[in-house]
MOPAC internal coordinates of N, CA, C and O (Angstrom, degrees):
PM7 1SCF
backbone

  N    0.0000 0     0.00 0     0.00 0    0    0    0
  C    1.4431 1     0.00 0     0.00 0    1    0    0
  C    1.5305 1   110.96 1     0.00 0    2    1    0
  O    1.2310 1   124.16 1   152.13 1    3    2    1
  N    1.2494 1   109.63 1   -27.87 1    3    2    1
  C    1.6354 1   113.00 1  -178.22 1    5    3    2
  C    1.4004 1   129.91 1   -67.79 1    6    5    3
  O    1.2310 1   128.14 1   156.27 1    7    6    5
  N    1.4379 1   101.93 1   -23.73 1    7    6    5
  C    1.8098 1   116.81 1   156.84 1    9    7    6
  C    1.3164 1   127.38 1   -72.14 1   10    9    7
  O    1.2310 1   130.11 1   146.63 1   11   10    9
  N    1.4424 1    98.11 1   -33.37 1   11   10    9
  C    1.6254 1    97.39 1   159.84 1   13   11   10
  C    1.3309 1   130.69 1   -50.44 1   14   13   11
  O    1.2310 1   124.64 1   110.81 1   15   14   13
  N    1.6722 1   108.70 1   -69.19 1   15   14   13
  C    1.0421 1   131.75 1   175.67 1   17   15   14
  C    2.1802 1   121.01 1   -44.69 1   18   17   15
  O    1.2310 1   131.41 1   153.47 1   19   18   17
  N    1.8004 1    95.58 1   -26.53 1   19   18   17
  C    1.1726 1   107.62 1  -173.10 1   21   19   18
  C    1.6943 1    86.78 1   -62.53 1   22   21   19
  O    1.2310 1   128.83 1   114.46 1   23   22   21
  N    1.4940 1   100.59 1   -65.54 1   23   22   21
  C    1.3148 1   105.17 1  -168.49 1   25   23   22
  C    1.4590 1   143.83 1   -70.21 1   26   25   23
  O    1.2310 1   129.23 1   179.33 1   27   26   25
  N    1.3226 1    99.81 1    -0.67 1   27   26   25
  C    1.3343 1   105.57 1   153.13 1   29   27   26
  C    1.5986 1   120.58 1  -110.64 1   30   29   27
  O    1.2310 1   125.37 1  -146.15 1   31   30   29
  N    1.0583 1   107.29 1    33.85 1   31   30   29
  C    1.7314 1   122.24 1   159.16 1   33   31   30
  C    1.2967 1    95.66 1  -109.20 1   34   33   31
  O    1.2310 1   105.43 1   136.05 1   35   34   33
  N    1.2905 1   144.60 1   -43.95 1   35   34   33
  C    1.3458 1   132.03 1  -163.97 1   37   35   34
  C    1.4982 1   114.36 1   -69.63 1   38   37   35
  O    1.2310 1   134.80 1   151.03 1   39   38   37
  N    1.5609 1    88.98 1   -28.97 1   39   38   37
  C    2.3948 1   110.96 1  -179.74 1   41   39   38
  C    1.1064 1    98.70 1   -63.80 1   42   41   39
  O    1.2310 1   109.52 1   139.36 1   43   42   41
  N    1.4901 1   137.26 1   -40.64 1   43   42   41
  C    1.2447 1   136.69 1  -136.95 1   45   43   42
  C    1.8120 1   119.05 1  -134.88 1   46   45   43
  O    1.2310 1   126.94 1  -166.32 1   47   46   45
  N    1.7991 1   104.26 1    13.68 1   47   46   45
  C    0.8479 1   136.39 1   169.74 1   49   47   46
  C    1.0011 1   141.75 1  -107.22 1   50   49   47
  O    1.2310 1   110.96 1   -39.10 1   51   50   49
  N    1.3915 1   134.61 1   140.90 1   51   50   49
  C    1.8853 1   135.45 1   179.69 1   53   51   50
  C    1.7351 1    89.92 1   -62.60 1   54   53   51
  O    1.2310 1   129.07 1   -53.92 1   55   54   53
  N    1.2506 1   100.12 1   126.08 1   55   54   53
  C    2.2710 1   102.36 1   163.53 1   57   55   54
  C    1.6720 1   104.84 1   -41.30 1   58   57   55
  O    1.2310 1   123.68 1   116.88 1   59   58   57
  N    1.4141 1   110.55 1   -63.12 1   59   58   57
  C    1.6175 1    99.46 1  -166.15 1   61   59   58
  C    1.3180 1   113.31 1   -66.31 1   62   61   59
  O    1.2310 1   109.04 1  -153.49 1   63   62   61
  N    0.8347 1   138.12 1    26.51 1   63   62   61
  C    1.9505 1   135.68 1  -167.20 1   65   63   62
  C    1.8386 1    82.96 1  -134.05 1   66   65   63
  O    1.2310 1   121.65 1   128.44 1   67   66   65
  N    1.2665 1   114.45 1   -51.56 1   67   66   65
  C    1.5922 1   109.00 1  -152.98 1   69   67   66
  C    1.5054 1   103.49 1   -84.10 1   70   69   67
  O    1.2310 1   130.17 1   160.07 1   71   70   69
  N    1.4870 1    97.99 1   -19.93 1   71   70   69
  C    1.6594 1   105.44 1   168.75 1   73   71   70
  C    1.2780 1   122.72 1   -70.14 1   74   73   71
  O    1.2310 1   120.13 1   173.20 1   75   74   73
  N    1.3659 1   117.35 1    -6.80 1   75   74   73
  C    1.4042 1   136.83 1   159.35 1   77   75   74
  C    1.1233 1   157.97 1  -132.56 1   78   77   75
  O    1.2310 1   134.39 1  -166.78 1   79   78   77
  N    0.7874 1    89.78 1    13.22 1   79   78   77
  C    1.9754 1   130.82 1   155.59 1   81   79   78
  C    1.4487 1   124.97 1   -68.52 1   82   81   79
  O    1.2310 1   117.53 1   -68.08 1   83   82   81
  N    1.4085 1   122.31 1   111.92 1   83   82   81
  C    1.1622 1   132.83 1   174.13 1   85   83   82
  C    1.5029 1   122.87 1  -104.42 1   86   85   83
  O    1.2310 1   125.72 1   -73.56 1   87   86   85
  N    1.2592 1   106.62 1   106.44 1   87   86   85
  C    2.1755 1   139.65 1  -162.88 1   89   87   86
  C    1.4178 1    91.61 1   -91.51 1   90   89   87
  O    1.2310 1   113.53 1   -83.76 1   91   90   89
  N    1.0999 1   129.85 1    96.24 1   91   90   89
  C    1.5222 1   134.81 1   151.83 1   93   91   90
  C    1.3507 1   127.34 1  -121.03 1   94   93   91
  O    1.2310 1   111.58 1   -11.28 1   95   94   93
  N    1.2465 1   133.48 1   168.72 1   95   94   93
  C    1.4891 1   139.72 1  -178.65 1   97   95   94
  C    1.8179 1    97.61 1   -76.41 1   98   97   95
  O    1.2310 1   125.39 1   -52.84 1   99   98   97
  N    1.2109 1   107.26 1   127.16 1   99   98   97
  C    1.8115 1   110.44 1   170.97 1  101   99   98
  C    1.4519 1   112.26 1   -59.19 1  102  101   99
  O    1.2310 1   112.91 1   -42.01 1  103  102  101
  N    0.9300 1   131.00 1   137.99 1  103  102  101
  C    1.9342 1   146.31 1   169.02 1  105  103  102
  C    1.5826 1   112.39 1   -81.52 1  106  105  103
  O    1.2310 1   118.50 1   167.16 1  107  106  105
  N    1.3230 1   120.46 1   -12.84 1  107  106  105
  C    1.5297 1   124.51 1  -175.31 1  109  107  106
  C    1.6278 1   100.26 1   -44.56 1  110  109  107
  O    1.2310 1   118.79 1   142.59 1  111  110  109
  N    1.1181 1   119.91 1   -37.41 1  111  110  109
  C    1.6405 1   108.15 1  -179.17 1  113  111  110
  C    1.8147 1    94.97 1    92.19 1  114  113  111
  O    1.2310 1   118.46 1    11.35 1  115  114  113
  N    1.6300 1   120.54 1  -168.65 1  115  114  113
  C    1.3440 1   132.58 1   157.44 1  117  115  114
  C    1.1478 1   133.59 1   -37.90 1  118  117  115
  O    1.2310 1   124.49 1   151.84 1  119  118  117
  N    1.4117 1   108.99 1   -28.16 1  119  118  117
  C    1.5055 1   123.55 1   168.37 1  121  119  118
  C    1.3842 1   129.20 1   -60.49 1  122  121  119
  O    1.2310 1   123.76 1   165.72 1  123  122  121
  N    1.5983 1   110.40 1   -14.28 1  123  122  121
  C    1.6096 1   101.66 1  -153.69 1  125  123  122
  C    1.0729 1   109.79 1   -74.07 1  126  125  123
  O    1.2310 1   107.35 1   125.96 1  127  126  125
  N    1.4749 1   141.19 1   -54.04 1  127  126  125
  C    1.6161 1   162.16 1   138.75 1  129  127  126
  C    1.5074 1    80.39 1    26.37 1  130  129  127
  O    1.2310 1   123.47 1    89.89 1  131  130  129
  N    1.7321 1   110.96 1   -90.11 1  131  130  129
  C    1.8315 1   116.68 1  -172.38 1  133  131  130
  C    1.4044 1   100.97 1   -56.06 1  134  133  131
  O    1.2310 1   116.59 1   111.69 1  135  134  133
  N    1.1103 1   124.08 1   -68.31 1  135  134  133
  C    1.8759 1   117.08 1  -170.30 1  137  135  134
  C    1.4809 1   114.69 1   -34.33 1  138  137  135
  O    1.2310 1   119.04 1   140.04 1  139  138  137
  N    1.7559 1   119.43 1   -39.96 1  139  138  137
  C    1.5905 1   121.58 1   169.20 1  141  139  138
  C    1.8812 1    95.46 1   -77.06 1  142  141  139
  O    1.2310 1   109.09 1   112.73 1  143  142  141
  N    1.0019 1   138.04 1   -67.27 1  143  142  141
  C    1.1680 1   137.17 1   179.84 1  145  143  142
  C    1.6220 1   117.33 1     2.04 1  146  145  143
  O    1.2310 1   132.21 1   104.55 1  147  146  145
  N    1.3606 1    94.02 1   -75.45 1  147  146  145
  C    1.4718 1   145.30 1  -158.16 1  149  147  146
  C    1.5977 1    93.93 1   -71.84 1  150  149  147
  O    1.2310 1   108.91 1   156.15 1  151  150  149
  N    1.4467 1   138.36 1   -23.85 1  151  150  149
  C    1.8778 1   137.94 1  -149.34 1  153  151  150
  C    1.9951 1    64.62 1  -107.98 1  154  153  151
  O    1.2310 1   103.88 1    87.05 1  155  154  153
  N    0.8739 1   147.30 1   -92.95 1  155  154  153
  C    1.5754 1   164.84 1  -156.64 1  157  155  154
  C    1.8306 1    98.65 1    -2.02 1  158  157  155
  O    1.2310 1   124.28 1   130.07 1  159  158  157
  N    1.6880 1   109.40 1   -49.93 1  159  158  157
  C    1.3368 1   103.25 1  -166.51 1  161  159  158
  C    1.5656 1   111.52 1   -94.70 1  162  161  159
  O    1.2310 1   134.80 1   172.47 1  163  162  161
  N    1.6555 1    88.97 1    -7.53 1  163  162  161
  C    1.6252 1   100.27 1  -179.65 1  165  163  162
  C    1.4379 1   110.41 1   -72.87 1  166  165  163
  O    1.2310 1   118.67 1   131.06 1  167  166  165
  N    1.4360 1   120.15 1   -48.94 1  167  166  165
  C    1.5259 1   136.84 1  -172.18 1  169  167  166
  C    1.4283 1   109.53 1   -82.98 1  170  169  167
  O    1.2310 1   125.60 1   177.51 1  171  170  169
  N    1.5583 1   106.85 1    -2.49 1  171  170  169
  C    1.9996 1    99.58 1   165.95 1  173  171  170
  C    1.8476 1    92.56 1  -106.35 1  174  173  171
  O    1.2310 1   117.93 1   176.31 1  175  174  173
  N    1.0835 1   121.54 1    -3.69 1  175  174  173
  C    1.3862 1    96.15 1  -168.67 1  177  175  174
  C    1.8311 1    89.92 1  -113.07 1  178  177  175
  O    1.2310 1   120.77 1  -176.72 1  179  178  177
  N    1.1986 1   116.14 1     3.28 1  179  178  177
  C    1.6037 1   120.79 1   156.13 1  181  179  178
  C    1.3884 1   112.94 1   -84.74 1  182  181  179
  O    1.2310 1   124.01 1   136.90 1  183  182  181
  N    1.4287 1   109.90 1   -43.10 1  183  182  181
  C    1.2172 1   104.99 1   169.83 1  185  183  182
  C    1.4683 1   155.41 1   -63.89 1  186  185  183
  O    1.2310 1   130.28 1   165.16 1  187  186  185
  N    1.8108 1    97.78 1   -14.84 1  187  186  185
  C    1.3424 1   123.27 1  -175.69 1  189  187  186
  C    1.9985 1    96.12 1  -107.85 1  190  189  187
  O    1.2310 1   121.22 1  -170.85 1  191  190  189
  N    1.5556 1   115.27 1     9.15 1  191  190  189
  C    1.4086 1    84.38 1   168.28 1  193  191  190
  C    1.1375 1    95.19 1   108.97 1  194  193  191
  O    1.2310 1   110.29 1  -168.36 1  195  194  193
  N    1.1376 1   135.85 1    11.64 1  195  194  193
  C    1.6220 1   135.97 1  -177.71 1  197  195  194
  C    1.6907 1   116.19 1    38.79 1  198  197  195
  O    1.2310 1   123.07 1  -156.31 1  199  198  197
  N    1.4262 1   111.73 1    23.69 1  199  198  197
  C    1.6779 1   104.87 1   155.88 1  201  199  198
  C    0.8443 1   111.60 1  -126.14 1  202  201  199
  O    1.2310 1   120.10 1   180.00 1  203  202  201

């Protein structure tokens, strides 16, 4: 699936951005689901100003 995905980022991309862009499989392990979960209440309470 990861060649796909390479290649339809490259279709659907500016050359200089995709020419430097690195497309790999994530390492988070079982965790990631909560680790993305978990950034959601962080990045609204960054977003509102940190109170």
């Amino acid at each position: 699936m990861l060649p796909a995905v390479r290649d339809a980022m490259r279709r659907h991309t500016l050359d200089y951005p995709a020419e430097r862009a690195v497309l790999e499989l994530g390492r988070l392990g079982p965790e990631q689901v909560a680790l993305g979960a978990a950034t959601l209440p962080v990045h609204e309470l960054l977003t509102a100003g940190g109170c």
